[in-house]
DOGU-520709 format. One record per residue (C-alpha): residue in one letter; z, x, y. Coordinates in steps of 0.5 Angstrom, whole numbers, plus 500, padded with zeros to 3 digits. Example, Ala and Ser with C-alpha at 12.3 -4.5 7.8 and 13.67 -1.06 7.14 Angstrom:
  residu   pz   px   py
       A  516  525  491
       S  514  527  498
//
This chain:
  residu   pz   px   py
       X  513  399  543
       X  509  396  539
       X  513  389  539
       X  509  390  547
       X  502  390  545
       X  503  384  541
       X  502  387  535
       X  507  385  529
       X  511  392  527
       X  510  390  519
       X  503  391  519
       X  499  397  518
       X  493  397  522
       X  488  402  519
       X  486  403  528
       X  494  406  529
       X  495  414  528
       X  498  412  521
       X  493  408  518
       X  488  414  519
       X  493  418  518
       X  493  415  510
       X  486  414  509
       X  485  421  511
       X  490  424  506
       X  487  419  501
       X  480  421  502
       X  482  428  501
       X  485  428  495
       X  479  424  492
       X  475  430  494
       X  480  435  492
       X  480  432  484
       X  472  431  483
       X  470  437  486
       X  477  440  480
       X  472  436  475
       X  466  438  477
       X  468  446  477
       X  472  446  470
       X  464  443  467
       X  460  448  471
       X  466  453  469
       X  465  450  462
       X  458  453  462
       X  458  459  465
       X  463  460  460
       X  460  458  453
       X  453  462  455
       X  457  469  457
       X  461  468  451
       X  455  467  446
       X  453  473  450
       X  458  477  449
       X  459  476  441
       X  451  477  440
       X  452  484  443
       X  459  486  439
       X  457  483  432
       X  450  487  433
       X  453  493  436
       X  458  493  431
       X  454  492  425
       X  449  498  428
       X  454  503  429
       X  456  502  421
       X  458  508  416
       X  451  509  412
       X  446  504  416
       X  441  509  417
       X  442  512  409
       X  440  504  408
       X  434  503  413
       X  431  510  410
       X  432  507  401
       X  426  505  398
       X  429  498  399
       X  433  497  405
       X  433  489  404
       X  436  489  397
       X  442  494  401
       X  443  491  407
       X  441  483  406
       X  448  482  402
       X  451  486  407
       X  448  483  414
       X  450  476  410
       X  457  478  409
       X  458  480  416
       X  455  475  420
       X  460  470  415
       X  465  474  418
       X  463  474  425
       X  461  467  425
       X  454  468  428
       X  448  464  426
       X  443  471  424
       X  445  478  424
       X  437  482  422
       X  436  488  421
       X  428  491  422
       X  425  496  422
       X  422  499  429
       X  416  495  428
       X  420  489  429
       X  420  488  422
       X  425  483  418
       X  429  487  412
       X  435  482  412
       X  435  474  415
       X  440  468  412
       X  433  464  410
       X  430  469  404
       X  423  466  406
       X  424  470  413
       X  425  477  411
       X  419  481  411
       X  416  477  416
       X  416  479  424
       X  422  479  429
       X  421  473  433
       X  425  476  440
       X  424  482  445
       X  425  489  442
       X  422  494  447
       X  428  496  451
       X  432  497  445
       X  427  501  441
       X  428  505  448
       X  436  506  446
       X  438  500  451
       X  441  494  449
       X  437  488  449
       X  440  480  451
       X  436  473  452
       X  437  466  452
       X  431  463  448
       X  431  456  444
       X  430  456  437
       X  429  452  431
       X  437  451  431
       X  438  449  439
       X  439  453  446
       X  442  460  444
       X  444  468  445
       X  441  473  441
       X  443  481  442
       X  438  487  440
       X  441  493  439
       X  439  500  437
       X  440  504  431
       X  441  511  433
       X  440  517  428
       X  443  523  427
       X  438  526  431
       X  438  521  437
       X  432  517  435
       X  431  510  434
       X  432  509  426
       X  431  501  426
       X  433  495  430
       X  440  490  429
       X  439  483  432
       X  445  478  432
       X  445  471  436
       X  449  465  436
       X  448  459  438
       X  452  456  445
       X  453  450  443
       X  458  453  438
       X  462  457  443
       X  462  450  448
       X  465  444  448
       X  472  446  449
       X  473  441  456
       X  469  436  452
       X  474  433  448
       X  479  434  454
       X  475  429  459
       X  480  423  457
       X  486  427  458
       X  483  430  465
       X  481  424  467
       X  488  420  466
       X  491  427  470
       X  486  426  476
       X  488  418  476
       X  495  420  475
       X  495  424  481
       X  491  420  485
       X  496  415  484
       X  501  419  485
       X  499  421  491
       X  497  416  494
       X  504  413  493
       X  507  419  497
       X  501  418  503
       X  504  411  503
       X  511  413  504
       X  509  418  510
       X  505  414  514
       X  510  409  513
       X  515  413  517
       X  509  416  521
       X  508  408  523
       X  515  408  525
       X  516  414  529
       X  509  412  533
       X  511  405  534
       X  504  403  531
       X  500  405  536
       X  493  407  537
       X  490  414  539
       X  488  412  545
       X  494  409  547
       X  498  414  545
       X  494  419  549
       X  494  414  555
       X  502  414  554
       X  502  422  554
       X  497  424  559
       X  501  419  564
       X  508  423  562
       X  505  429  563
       X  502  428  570
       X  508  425  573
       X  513  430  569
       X  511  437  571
       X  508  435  577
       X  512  432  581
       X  518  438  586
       X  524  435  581
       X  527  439  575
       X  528  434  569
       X  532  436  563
       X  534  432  556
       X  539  434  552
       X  540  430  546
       X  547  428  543
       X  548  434  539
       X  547  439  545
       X  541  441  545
       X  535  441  549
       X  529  436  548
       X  526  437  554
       X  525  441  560
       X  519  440  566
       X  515  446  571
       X  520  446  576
       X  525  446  571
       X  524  452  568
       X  522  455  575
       X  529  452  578
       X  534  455  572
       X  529  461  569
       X  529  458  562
       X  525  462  558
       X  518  460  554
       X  521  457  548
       X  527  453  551
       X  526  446  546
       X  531  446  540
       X  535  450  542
       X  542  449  544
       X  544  449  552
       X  549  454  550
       X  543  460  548
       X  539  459  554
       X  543  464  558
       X  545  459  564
       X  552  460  568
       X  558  457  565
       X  558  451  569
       X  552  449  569
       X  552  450  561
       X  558  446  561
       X  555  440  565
       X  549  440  561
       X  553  440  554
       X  558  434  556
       X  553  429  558
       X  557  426  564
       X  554  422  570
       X  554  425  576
       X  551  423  582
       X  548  429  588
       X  553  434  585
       X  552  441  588
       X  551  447  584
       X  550  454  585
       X  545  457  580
       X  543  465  582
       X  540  464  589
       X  539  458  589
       X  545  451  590
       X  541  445  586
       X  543  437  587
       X  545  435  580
       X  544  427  578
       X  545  426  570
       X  546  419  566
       X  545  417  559
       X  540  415  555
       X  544  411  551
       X  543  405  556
       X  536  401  555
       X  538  403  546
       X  535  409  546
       X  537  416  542
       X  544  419  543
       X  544  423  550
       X  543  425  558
       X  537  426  561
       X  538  431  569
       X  535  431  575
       X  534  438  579
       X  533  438  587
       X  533  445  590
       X  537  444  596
       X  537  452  599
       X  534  453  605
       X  530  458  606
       X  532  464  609
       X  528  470  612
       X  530  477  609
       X  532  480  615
       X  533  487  616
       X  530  494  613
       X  536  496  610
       X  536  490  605
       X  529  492  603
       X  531  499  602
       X  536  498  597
       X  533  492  594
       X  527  499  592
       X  533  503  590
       X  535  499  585
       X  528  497  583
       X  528  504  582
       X  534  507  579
       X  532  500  574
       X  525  503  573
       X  529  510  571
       X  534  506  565
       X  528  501  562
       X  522  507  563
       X  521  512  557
       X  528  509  553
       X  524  513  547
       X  519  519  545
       X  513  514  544
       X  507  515  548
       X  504  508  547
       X  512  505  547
       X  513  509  554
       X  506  505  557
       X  508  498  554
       X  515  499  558
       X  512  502  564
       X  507  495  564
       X  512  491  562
       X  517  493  567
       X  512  493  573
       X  509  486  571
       X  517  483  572
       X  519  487  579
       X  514  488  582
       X  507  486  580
       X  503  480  577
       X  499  483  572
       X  499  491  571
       X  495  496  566
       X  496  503  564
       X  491  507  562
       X  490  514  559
       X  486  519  558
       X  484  520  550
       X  487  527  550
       X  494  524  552
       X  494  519  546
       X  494  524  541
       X  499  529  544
       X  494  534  546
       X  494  537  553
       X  490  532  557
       X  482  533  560
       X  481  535  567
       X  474  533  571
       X  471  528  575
       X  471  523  570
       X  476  523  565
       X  475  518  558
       X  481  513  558
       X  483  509  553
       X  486  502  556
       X  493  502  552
       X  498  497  555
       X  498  491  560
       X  503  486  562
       X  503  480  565
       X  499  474  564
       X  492  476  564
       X  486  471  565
       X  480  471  560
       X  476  475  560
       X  478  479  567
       X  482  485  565
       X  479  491  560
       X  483  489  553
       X  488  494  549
       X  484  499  546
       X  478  499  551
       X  476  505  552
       X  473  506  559
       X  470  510  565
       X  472  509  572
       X  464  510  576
       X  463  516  581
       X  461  511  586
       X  467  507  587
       X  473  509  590
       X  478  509  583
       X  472  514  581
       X  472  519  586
       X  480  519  589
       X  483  517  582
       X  481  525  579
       X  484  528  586
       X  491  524  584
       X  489  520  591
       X  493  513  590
       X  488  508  592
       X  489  501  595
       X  485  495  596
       X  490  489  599
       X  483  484  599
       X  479  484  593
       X  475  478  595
       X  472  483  600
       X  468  486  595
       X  469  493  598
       X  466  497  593
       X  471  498  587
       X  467  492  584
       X  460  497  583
       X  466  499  577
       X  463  492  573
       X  460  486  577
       X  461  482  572
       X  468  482  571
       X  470  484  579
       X  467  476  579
       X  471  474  574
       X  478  477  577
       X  477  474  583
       X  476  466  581
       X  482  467  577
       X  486  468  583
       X  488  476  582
       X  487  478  590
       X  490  485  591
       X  490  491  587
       X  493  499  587
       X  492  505  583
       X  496  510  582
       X  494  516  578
       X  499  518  572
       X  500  525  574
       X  505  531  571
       X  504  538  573
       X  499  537  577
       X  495  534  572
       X  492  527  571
       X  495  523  564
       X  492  516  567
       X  492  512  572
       X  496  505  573
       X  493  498  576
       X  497  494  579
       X  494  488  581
       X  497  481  584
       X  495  473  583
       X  501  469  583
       X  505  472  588
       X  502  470  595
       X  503  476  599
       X  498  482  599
       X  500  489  597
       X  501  494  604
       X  503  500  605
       X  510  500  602
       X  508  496  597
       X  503  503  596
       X  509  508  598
       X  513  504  593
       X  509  504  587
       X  507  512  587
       X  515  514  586
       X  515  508  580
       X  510  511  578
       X  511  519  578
       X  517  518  575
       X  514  515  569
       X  509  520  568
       X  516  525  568
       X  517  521  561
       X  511  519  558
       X  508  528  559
       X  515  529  555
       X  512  523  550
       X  506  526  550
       X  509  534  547
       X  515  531  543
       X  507  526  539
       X  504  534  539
       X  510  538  536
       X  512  533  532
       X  506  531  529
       X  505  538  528
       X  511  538  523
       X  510  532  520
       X  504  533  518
       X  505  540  515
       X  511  537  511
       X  506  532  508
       X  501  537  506
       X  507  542  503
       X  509  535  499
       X  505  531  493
       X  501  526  496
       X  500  521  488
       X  503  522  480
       X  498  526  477
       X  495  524  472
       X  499  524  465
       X  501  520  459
       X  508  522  457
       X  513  518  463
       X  512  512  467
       X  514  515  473
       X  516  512  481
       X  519  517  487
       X  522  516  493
       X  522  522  499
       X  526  520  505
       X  528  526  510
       X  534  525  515
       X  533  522  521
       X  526  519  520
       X  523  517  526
       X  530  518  531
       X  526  524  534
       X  528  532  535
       X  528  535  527
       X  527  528  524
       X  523  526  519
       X  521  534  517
       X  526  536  511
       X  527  541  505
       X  528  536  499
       X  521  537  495
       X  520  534  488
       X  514  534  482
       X  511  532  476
       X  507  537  473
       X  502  536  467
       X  503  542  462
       X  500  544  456
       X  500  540  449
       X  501  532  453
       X  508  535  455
       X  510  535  463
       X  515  539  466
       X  519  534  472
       X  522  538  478
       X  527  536  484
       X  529  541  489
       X  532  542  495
       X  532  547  501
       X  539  548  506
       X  537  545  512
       X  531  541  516
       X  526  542  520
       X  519  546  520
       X  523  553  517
       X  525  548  512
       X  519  545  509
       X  516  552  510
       X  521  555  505
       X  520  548  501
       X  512  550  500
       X  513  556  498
       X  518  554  493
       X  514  548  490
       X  507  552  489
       X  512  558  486
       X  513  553  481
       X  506  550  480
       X  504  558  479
       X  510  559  474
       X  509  552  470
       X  502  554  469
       X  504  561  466
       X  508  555  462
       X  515  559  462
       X  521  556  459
       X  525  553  465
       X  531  558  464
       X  526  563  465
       X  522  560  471
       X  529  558  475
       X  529  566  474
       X  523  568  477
       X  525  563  482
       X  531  566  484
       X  527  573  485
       X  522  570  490
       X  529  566  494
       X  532  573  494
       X  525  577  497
       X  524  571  502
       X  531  573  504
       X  530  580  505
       X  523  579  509
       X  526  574  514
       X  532  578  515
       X  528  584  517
       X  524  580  521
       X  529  578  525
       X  531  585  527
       X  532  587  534
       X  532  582  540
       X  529  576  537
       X  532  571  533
       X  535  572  526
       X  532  568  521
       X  537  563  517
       X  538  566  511
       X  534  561  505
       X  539  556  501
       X  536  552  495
       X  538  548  489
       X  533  546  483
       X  533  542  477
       X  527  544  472
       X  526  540  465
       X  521  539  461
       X  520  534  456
       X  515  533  450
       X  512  526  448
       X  511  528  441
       X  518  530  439
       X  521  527  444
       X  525  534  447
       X  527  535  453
       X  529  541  455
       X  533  542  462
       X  535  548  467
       X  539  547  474
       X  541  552  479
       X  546  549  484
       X  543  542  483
       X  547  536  482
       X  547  534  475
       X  541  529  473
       X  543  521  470
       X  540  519  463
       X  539  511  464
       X  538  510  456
       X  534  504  453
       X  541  500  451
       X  543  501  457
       X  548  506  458
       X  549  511  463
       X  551  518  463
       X  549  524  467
       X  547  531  462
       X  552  537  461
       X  545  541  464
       X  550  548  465
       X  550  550  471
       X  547  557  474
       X  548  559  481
       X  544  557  487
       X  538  561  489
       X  538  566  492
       X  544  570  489
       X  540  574  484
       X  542  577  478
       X  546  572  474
       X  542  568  469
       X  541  561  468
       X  542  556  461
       X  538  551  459
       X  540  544  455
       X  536  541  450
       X  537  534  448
       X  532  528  444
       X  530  523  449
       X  528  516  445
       X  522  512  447
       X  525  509  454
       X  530  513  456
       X  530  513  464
       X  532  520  468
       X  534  520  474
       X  533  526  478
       X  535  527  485
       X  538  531  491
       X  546  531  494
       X  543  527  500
       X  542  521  496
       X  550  521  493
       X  553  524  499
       X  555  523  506
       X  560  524  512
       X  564  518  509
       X  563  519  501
       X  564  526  497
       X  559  527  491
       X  564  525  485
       X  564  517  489
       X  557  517  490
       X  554  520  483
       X  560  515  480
       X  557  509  484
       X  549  512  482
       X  552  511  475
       X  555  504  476
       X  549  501  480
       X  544  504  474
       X  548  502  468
       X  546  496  464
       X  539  494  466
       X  535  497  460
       X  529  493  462
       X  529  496  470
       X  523  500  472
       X  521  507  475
       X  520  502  481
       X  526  497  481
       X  531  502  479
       X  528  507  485
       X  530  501  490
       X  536  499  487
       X  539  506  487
       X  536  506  495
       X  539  499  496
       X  546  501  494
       X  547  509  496
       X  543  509  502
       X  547  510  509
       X  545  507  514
       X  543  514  518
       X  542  520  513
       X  544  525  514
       X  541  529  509
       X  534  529  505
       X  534  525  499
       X  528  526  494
       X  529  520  488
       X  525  522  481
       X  526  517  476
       X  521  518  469
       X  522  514  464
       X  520  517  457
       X  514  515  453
       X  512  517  445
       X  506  517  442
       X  504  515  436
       X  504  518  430
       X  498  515  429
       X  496  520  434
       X  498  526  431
       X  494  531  425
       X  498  537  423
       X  497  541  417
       X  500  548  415
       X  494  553  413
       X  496  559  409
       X  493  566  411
       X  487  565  407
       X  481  566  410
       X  478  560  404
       X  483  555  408
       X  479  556  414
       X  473  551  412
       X  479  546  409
       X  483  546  416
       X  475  544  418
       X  474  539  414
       X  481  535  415
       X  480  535  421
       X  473  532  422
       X  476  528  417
       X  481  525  422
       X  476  526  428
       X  471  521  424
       X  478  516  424
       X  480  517  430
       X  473  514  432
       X  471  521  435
       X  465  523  431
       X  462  526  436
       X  466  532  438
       X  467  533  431
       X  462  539  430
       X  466  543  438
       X  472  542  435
       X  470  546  428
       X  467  551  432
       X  474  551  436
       X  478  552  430
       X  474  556  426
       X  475  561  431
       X  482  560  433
       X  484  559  425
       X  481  565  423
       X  484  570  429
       X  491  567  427
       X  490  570  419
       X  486  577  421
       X  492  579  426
       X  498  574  427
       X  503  574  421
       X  507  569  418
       X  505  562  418
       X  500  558  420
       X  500  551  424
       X  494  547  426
       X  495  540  430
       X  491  535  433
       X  493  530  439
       X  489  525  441
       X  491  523  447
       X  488  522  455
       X  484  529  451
       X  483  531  444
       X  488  538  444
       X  487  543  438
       X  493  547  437
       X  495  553  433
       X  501  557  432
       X  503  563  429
       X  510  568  429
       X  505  573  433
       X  506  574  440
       X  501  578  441
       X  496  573  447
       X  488  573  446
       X  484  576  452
       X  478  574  454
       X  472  579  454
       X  465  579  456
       X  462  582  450
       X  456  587  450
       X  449  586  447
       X  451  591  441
       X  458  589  440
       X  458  585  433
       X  465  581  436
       X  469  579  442
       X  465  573  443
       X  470  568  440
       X  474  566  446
       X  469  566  451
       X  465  560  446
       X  471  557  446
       X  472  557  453
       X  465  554  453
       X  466  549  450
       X  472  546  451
       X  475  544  458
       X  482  548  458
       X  485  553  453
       X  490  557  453
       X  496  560  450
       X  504  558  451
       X  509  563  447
       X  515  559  443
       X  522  563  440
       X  518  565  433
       X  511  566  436
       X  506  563  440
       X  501  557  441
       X  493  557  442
       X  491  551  445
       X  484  548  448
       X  483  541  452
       X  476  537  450
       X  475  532  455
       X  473  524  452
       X  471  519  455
       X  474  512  457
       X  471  509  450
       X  474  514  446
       X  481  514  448
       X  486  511  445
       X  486  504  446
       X  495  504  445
       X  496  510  449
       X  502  509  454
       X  497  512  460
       X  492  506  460
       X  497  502  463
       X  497  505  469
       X  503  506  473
//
């Protein structure tokens, strides 16, 4: 092509597509590596001032909330104190001045002696105010950052000043010495990609021919006014089959999908011999060919003759002769099927929006252009629908393709006016046809605006057909024609009211089947656990699939439950349980049974124990719904439930499990290894009287266990013993897996393709606090070892950095510490835990519980427990097998929490 326009092939012109193909990507790279430079300064910047900011405050900060700062600001000399100090600190730190002043802003500390005594040059107001003061000022030493913060006294006053400033040049000039790298990077890929533009326009120049854009558009537009507009199909096919082009008349003639270039000619759905043809490249000339209804003339040669690429290229001539449809029994069959199709592809599913779309879709391809479906607001909820004279819609689906700007979009809510014709006969379940729309009628009074826009767009008849069910209106449905010549008329009418009113039949039992399961759903969600709570002592991730999700009739509403339940002391009690059956009286029990063990956790019972009072409650459900069902109404099923309790203790590491008809849970350990605990089996609930056994074992730090339901390792085609012995295999030997990735897998690998029961999936992987988190000491039954209990324990408050809930946790032991030695026995235990919360414990062999009282003004004691309860955010009291433990939470804040507890990381 090129050669044609005199120009040498060789040369790359910057006037052809290539040439400003490569100067734009070549300008574009430049632009990208300055503007990369000039970000990283800027950057470099912004950086050093906010870091000389941020060092400023720390160093201050750190320095004012010191051991015996006030004690030194309050000596007769405080510079003869502090000036060592200060000058230590500020080596120490690398900031060029730490001051200490007086709230008079006067110097008591400076690196140059001569300074001290003399006024702090800087803003002090904000700090003498308690607040922390930072600016930028230029000193005798360069730009700098100096931070002002206030020393707080015992008595919550402003006792004195500290000021720290670093210069900024300290902390920048990081990406000064990188310049000569950067800049040799910025070359290199400069060069770098200029080469590879190269080699791209290169083989652009190639595909193109060099030609110039205005060539190039003047070739293609010439291409495509004689390609579609001419009454022959044209088709080329390359060597390898498949299909390069295909005009207009083309697609029209063999009804070609949209999408039809690159793909093979065997995909596009043609009849066999026409396929064939096509595929072989074979020269034919006038061949006739039967395609549907049609008999096209094919003429086909090869491309290959003039030099060109590998391939055919066809011409199609429709040779039919137009036949006039004859007769009112063709028509009427015609109809009928139209109908029975309608029947078969409308209302496949129990979705109301899914039921519109099938509806729209179906009359858009059979008998209409374009078709809308709008309802009222009430149906898409599932709620009965509204009755009066005008009804709120919500436009919910339409097919066809659809003008600009004519038609109402999806989601459009609207209103049809009283004053038209759709207003007044719509709400009366009267159909209303409009064969001319270019009439203007009245049903233009609805929107002016977009009644012009319908009609310049060619859309030229219309019928409205309301969706009735029950003698009450859901919506209405707008058939309208454009591309079609001939105008709606009575039959067309007829035609469209039995279309429609077997829609209707399918989307009112869309719109109950939206109501009830909705209304199901929604109860099981409410019964189940919506997030983790908040607990430090496992990582957790669940899983929770009811049978048959989204299949329609009971599914997606099961029995299976599981929990996460902080207790007392940073433990955590996990729970799985799973009710027989599915459907509303399943979750309902389920509810029931999930709160029941919320209650009994926080009477914080051992887990043999709580499975037994679970156990009575099963029974007494039985009993009450045995006796409901007496009489002519239906027995309510009896009540079936397994659960597995454990409770695992992140000081110590116990854990300690009971199960009643449960599957046995798997222990993932931190080397690997897989194995399911010998939890003792006790029976299911319900069957009363028999007791339960609990097991107890140490977990190491990043032990995973895995709790689940028998609807993840059962199944029609697999029995329990293969599917907990694939569970194992599949979870065994990734130490390194997460609560989360070891959920997927062990969905990936035992989930069938349709459940035929609920799988609830826990796993939780074990965290240990540090010892560093813990404080114990052992109290004799003395009345004097109450104060040296106090004392240790502030000692270890003011190490943990928890100064200031020293003087709340005295009180507390004070009071608890003195109740276990004037009435429990035996030894006393005090521990401390430092964890999301401050916790106090004291433990004694009595197992005798305080109670909280209101004491009276002339009573001298009683008040103990409620000071306590006023102080501190929880107490309580959990029995162990030689005694009892007296525990109370203070909350912390986010600062006083320790920085290395594994709660912080979030799961």
């Amino acid at each position: 092509m090129a050669g044609r326009y005199g120009r040498p092939r060789s040369v790359l012109r910057m006037r052809t597509v290539a040439g400003q193909v490569f100067l734009l990507q070549v300008a574009i790279v430049v632009l990208l590596v300055a503007a990369a430079i000039a970000a990283l300064v800027l950057q470099s910047g912004t950086d050093s001032e906010r870091e000389a900011r941020n060092r400023s405050v720390a160093v201050a900060e750190t320095f004012a909330n010191s051991p015996g700062l006030e004690e030194a600001l309050k000596s007769p000399d405080p510079t003869a104190v502090l000036q060592p100090r200060a000058e230590a600190a500020r080596r120490g730190s690398q900031v060029d001045f730490l001051v200490v002043m007086n709230t008079h802003g006067i110097r008591y500390t400076h690196p140059l002696p001569d300074r001290i005594g003399k006024k702090f040059v800087g803003t002090i107001g904000p700090a003498l105010a308690g607040k922390v003061v930072t600016e930028k000022i230029t000193g005798t030493i360069g730009p700098l950052v100096q931070a002002v913060v206030p020393v707080i006294g015992h008595d919550g006053k402003v006792v004195g000043l500290v000021s720290a400033g670093i210069t900024i040049s300290k902390v920048s000039g990081v990406v000064d010495n990188q310049f000569p790298l950067l800049f040799g990077v910025a070359a290199g890929v400069l060069l770098l990609t200029t080469g590879g533009t190269a080699l791209v326009s290169r083989r652009l120049r190639r595909q193109t021919h060099g030609l110039g854009p205005e060539e190039m558009t003047r070739m293609y537009e010439h291409h495509d006014a004689v390609l579609h507009a001419v009454r022959e199909g044209v088709i080329i096919v390359r060597g390898d089959g498949r299909l390069v082009l295909a005009n207009d008349e083309a697609r029209r003639l063999l009804d070609l999908p949209p999408d039809v270039e690159g793909r093979q000619v065997a995909e596009l759905g043609l009849d066999p011999a026409t396929a064939l043809l096509l595929e072989s490249g074979r020269i034919v000339t006038d061949e006739v060919h039967p395609v549907g209804d049609r008999l096209l003339a094919v003429n086909q040669r090869s491309t290959e003759r003039a030099g060109g690429p590998p391939g055919s290229v066809t011409t199609l001539r429709d040779t039919t002769e137009l036949q006039a449809l004859t007769g009112r029994a063709d028509i009427a069959r015609g109809r009928l099927k139209l109908l029975y199709d309608a029947g078969a592809e409308i209302g496949t599913t129990l979705d109301v929006v899914r039921t519109c779309e099938e509806l729209a879709r179906f009359g858009a391809e059979r008998f209409s252009d374009l078709v809308t479906v709008d309802l009222a607001e009430s149906v898409l909820s599932g709620e009965e629908p509204a009755t009066g004279p005008a009804i709120e819609m919500r436009r919910t689906a339409v097919a066809g393709e659809v003008p600009d700007g004519s038609l109402y979009p999806v989601g459009e809510p609207m209103r049809f006016a009283s004053t038209t014709v759709l207003g007044t006969r719509l709400p009366a379940g009267e159909p209303v046809l409009e064969a001319d729309l270019a009439a203007f009628s009245g049903w233009q009074r609805q929107d002016p605006e977009r009644a012009r826009q319908i009609v310049a767009h060619g859309i030229h008849s219309m019928i409205a057909v309301p969706l009735r069910a029950r003698g009450v209106i859901l919506g209405v449905v707008l058939f309208w024609r454009s591309h079609t010549p001939e105008a709606f008329d009575d039959e067309d009418l007829s035609l469209a009211e039995e279309l429609v009113a077997r829609a209707a039949v399918s989307l009112d039992n869309a719109r109950r089947y939206t109501r009830e399961h909705t209304m199901a759903v929604t109860l099981q969600r409410s019964l189940l656990p919506r997030a983790l709570p908040d607990q430090n002592a496992v990582e957790a991730a669940f899983r929770y699939l009811p049978a048959q999700a989204g299949i329609g009739g009971l599914g997606g509403v099961g029995g299976d439950w599981f929990d996460i339940i902080p207790l007392p002391g940073t433990r955590v009690a996990l729970v799985v349980g799973d009710v027989v059956g599915h459907g509303l009286h399943a979750a309902a029990t389920m509810g029931r049974l999930r709160t029941a063990v919320h209650n009994f956790a926080n009477l914080d019972v051992p887990p043999d124990e709580l499975l037994w009072h679970l156990d009575e409650l099963v029974t007494r459900i039985d009993q009450d719904e045995g006796a409901e069902g007496t009489g002519n109404g239906p027995k309510a099923p009896v009540t079936g439930a397994t659960c597995l309790y454990a409770i695992y203790d992140p000081v110590t590491g116990a854990c300690t499990m009971a199960r009643a008809g449960h599957v046995q849970p798997l222990l993932l350990r931190p080397d690997g290894s897989a194995e399911f605990v010998e939890v003792p089996g006790g029976p299911p609930l319900g069957l009363g009287g028999m007791p339960f056994d609990t097991c107890q074992l140490e977990l190491p730090e990043g032990s995973r266990l895995v709790l689940y339901t028998d609807g993840l390792v059962e199944d029609r085609a697999r029995d329990i013993d293969e599917g907990m012995a694939l569970l194992r295999r599949t979870l065994g030997g990734h130490p390194g897996r997460t609560p989360e990735d070891t959920c997927e897998v062990a969905l990936d690998a035992l989930l069938p393709d349709h459940p035929a029961d609920d799988i609830a999936l826990l796993v939780a992987r074990t965290r240990r606090l540090a010892a560093a988190q813990i404080a114990d000491w052992e109290v004799p039954a003395d009345p004097s070892a109450v104060a040296q209990v106090r004392a240790a324990a502030v000692r270890k408050l003011i190490e943990w950095g928890l100064a200031d809930e020293a003087f709340t946790t005295e009180l507390i032991l004070s009071e608890l510490v003195t109740n276990a030695i004037r009435y429990a026995s035996g030894p006393i235990h005090v521990r401390l835990i430092r964890d999301s919360s401050l916790i106090c414990e004291v433990a004694d062999h009595s197992s005798t519980s305080p109670h909280l009282r209101h004491a009276a003004t002339t009573d001298e004691g009683g008040r103990g427990l409620f000071l306590i309860a006023q102080l501190a955010e929880r107490w309580g009291t959990r029995y162990t097998g030689d005694g009892k433990v007296i525990w109370t939470e203070q909350a912390l804040t986010d600062a006083d929490r320790d920085p290395q507890a594994p709660g912080d990381h979030g799961y």
